[in-house]
N, C-alpha and C positions, 0 to 999 in steps of 0.2 A: 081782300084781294091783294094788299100790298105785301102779304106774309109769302102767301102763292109765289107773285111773281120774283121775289127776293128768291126764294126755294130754286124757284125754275134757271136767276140768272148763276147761282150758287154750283146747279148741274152742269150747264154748258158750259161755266169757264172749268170746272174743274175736270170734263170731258176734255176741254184745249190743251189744261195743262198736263193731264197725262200722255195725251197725245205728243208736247212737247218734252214731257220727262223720260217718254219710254227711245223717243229719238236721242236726247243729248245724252244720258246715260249711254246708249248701246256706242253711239260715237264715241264717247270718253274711252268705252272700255278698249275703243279699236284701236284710237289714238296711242293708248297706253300699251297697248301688247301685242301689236300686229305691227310687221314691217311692210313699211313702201312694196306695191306689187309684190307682196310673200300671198301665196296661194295655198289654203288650210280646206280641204277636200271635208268638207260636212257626210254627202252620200252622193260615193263613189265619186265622179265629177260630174254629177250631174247640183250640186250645193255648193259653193263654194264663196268662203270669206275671204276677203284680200284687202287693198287699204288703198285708193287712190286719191287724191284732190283733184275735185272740180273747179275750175274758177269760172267755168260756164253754165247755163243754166241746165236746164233738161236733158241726159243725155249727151253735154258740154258745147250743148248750141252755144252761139256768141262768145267761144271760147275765147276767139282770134279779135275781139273787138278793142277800140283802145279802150284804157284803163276806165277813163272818166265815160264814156256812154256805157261800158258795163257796171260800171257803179250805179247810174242814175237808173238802168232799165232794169239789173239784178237788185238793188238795191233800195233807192229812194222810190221810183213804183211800187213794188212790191209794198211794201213797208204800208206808204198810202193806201194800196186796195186792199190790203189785210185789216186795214184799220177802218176803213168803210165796212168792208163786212161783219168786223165784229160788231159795229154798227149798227148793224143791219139785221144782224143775229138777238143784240138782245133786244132789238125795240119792236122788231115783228114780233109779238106773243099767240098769233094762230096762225103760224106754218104748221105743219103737217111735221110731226114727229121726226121722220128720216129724212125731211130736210134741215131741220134742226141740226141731225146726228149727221149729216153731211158736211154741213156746212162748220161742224165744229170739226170736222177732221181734216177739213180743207184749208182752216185757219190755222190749226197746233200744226200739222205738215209744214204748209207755208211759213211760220214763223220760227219753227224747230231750222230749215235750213235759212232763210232770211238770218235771224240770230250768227248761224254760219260766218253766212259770206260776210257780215259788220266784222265782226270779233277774228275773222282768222284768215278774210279776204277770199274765202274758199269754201265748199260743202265737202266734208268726208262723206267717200261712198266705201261700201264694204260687201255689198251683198251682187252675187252673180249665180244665175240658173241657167242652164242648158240640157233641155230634154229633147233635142235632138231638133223639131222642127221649130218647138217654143225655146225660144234663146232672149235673152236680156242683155240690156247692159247693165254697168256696176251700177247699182242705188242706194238708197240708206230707208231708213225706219217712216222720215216723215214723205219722203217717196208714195212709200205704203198709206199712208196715212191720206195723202193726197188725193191716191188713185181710191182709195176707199170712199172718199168722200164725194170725188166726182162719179162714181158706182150708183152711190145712193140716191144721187141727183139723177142720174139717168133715170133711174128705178122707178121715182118718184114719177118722172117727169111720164114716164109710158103709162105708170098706173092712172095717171092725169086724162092720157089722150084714150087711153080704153074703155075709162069709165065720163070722160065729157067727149064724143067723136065730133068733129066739126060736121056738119049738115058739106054733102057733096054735091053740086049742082047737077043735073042730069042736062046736058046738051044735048041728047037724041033727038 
């Protein structure tokens, strides 16, 4: 059993860390060859690369906060609940597969821009869509990565409630 579970925690961190290498690579390469708001049209304008710093969280909530409560709430929290989940990731060994795979793209996300804002006080975002009624703001890779993982959790969570239905009282 102890070979198993060596195997199991071998997959999910190295699911984390791709999730955090396919983020800092694609940031590097942006950092490296894209200018500040320079706008590089992928398909037509409906894809487009650009290159902005967030210093705020989601979307650049808590942009405007002072320096030190945006450190402790983009930074020192984070940092902590990442580190509870990975926590939590490898010691539960019978969750359900796709919360596993959730929860490991929720943590390389999280830590891909956590790593960010430590090292550069900032998140590079780069990536904007616009299909007209579905619009975004600018994001980055572990964005993706995030929303992939809070997906899976949904996912999980419905397949849960469809196949155990809570008993409904009848009041009648």
């Amino acid at each position: 059993m102890q070979k198993k579970e060596t195997l199991r925690w071998i997959l999910l961190l190295a699911i984390v860390a791709l999730n955090i290498g396919c983020d800092q690579v694609s940031k590097s390469i942006v950092r490296q060859k894209i200018d500040y708001d320079e706008n590089i049209s992928i398909i037509k304008n409906h894809f487009i690369l650009t290159k902005v710093e967030n210093t705020g969280a989601f979307l650049s909530a808590g942009n405007n906060l002072p320096e030190a409560v945006r450190f402790v709430l983009l930074s020192i929290l984070p940092v902590l609940v990442l580190g509870y989940g990975l926590f939590y990731l490898l010691s539960k060994n019978n969750l359900p597969r796709s919360i596993q795979l959730g929860l490991c793209f929720l943590i390389g996300g999280g830590i891909g821009n956590v790593y960010d804002r430590i090292l550069f006080g900032s998140v590079t975002d780069f990536l904007h869509m616009d299909f007209g009624i579905f619009r975004t703001g600018i994001f980055n890779l572990a964005d993706v990565s995030i929303m992939i993982g809070i997906a899976l959790l949904f996912i999980q969570s419905l397949k849960r409630k469809i196949s155990n239905p809570s008993p409904v009282e009848n009041n009648f």
